[in-house]
C-alpha positions, 0 to 999 in steps of 0.5 A: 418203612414206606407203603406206596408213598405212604410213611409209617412213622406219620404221627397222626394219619392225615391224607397227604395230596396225591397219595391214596390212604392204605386201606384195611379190610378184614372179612372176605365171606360171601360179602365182604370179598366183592366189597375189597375187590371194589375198593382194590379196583378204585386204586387204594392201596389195599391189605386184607386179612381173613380166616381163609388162606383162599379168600386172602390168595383171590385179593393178593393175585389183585393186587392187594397184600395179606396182613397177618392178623387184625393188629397187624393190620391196623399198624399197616393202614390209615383206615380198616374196614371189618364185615363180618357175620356177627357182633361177637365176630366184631368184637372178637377181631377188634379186642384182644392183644392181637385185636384191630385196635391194638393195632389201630393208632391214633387219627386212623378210622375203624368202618364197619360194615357188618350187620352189627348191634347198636350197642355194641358198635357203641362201646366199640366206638367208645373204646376206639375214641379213647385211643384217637380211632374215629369209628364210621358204621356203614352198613350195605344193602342191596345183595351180593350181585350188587356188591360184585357190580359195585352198586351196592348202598351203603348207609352211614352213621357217625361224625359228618366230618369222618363221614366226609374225609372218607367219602371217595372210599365209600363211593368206591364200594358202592352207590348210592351213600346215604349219611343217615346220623350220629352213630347207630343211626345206620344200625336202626334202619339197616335192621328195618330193610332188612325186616322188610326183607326177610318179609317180602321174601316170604311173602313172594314165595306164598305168592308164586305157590298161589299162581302155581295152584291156580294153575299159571305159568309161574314165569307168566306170574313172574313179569306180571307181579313184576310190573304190578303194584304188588313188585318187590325188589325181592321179588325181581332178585330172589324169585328168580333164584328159586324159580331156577332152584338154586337159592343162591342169593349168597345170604344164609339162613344163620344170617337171616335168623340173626338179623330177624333177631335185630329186628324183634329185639329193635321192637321191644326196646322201642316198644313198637309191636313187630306182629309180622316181623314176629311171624317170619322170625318163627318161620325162619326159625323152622326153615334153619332147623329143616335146612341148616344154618348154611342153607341160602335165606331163600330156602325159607320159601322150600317150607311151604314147596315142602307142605303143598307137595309141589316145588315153583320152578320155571325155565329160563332163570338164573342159578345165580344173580349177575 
C-alpha cells in the first residue's frame, strides 16, 4: 500500500529524496485546524482525525485524508502532530489500544503542539522511546489570527537532530521556530508567555476603563497606548475585540484557567513567588464562574465593565482579528 509515493511496508520511516513524509494531525479545534491547513498548503501529504466529523470534512475538501482513529493514524504517517486542550486529552489519544502509539512504528515522530504539562510530556515521550518514537514538543504562541496567517511562533523542545530532520514541517506551520532545549524546555517558557499574557489582558482592560472614566475617546486611548511605553502585543490584539465587543480571540476561559494553572503550579515547584500571576488566576477563576468555561479569555476584562456599570466600546474595530 503506497500513500503518494510513500511505501508502508518501510521498516524504519527515513525521508527518501523527492517524497514528502505523510503527516498526521489530530486535533482541529479553534487552533489546531489553521495549523493543519498550513501544513496541507506547504504540499505534505496529510491525515487528520478529530472528534468533529465538520472539522474532518474543512480538511478533506483541502485535500487532506481522514484517519479513523488515533492508531490509525499513526500506522498511515511518518510523523503525528496532536494539539489538543488538555494533558489528559494528550494522554488519552496517545495511550489505549486504539491510542496514537499503538499505531506509531518505530523511527516515525510524535510533535506535540498542546499547551501540555511537562511532566506528563516526559513520560509520554518515555513510553514512545521505548517503541523507537522520537517525540518534539512544539508549542505556538501568537494567537489564532497568526495560526490562520501561518505566522504563528513556535517553540521547540527535544533532540536537535528531530528538531532538524523536521524543520520544513515546522517552518511550514509558522515563523519564527525557536529550539529552546532538551524536552520540557518549550513547556517552561510557553506557560510564562502565556502568564504574561493572561496578565496584560487584564492589565488592558483596567486601562481602557481608566480612559473611559476619565472621559477620553477610548479608540483615542487605543493608538495612543498603542505607540506608548505601556504597548503590549495584548493590547494591539485583544483590546481591539473588546472594543468591538465580541471577545472573539478564539481562546476560552476554560483554557486560560488551565494554563494559569501551569503557571502557579510552575511557581511553587521552582519555588518562585508568582504574586500577580496568583492575583489573575483568581480573577479568572471569577470570570469563568460568571461567564462559563466557553466564554472568549477576553471576557475576563467584562468583570470589571460589570462592577463600574459601563462597557468599553468604540467604533471602527473588528469582530474578529484577520
Amino acid at each position: 500500500m503506497t500513500i503518494k509515493g510513500l511505501s508502508r511496508h518501510l521498516p524504519v520511516r527515513i525521508p527518501r529524496k523527492g517524497y514528502e513524509p505523510v503527516i498526521g494531525f489530530i486535533g482541529l479545534g479553534h487552533l489546531g485546524r489553521f495549523l493543519a491547513a498550513s501544513v496541507l498548503r506547504a504540499g505534505f501529504p496529510l491525515v487528520v482525525y478529530d472528534l468533529s466529523p465538520e472539522a474532518v470534512a474543512e480538511l478533506v475538501t483541502k485535500g487532506a485524508r481522514a484517519g479513523d482513529s488515533p492508531r490509525g493514524v499513526g500506522r498511515l504517517c511518518d510523523a503525528v502532530i496532536t494539539c489538543l486542550p488538555s494533558p489528559a486529552v494528550v494522554t488519552g489519544v496517545l495511550e489505549g489500544p486504539d491510542g496514537l502509539l499503538a499505531g506509531l512504528p518505530s523511527g516515525t515522530t510524535w510533535i506535540d503542539m498542546s499547551t501540555n504539562d511537562r511532566h506528563e510530556l516526559e513520560r509520554l515521550a518515555a513510553v514512545a522511546a521505548a517503541q523507537g518514537v522520537a517525540t518534539l514538543e512544539c508549542p505556538v504562541t501568537g494567537g489564532v489570527h497568526k495560526a490562520a496567517a501561518g505566522e504563528i511562533t513556535v517553540i521547540v523542545g527535544g533532540d536537535v537532530e528531530a528538531f532538524e530532520r523536521h524543520r520544513s514541517l515546522l517552518e511550514a506551520v509558522g515563523s519564527p521556530v525557536y529550539h529552546v532545549g532538551a524536552l520540557g524546555q518549550a513547556s517552561v517558557i510557553k506557560v510564562i508567555t502565556n502568564m504574561l499574557a493572561f496578565i496584560h489582558l487584564v492589565a488592558a482592560g483596567e486601562a481602557l476603563m481608566l480612559a473611559k472614566q476619565g472621559g477620553l475617546d477610548l479608540r483615542t486611548a487605543f493608538e495612543v497606548i498603542r505607540s506608548s511605553s505601556g504597548n503590549s502585543f495584548v493590547h494591539e490584539t485583544e483590546s481591539q475585540v473588546i472594543l468591538n465587543g465580541s471577545y472573539d480571540i478564539g481562546f476560552t476561559m476554560d483554557l486560560a484557567v488551565k494554563d494559569l494553572g501551569f503557571a502557579t503550579d510552575l511557581g511553587r515547584e521552582l519555588g518562585v513567588p508568582l504574586d500577580l500571576a496568583s492575583l489573575v488566576a483568581a480573577t479568572f477563576l471569577r470570570a469563568r464562574e460568571a461567564y462559563g468555561g466557553d466564554a472568549w479569555s477576553s471576557q475576563v476584562v467584562k468583570l470589571l465593565e460589570d462592577a463600574v456599570g459601563a462597557d468599553l466600546r468604540a467604533p471602527g474595530f473588528p469582530a474578529r482579528l484577520q
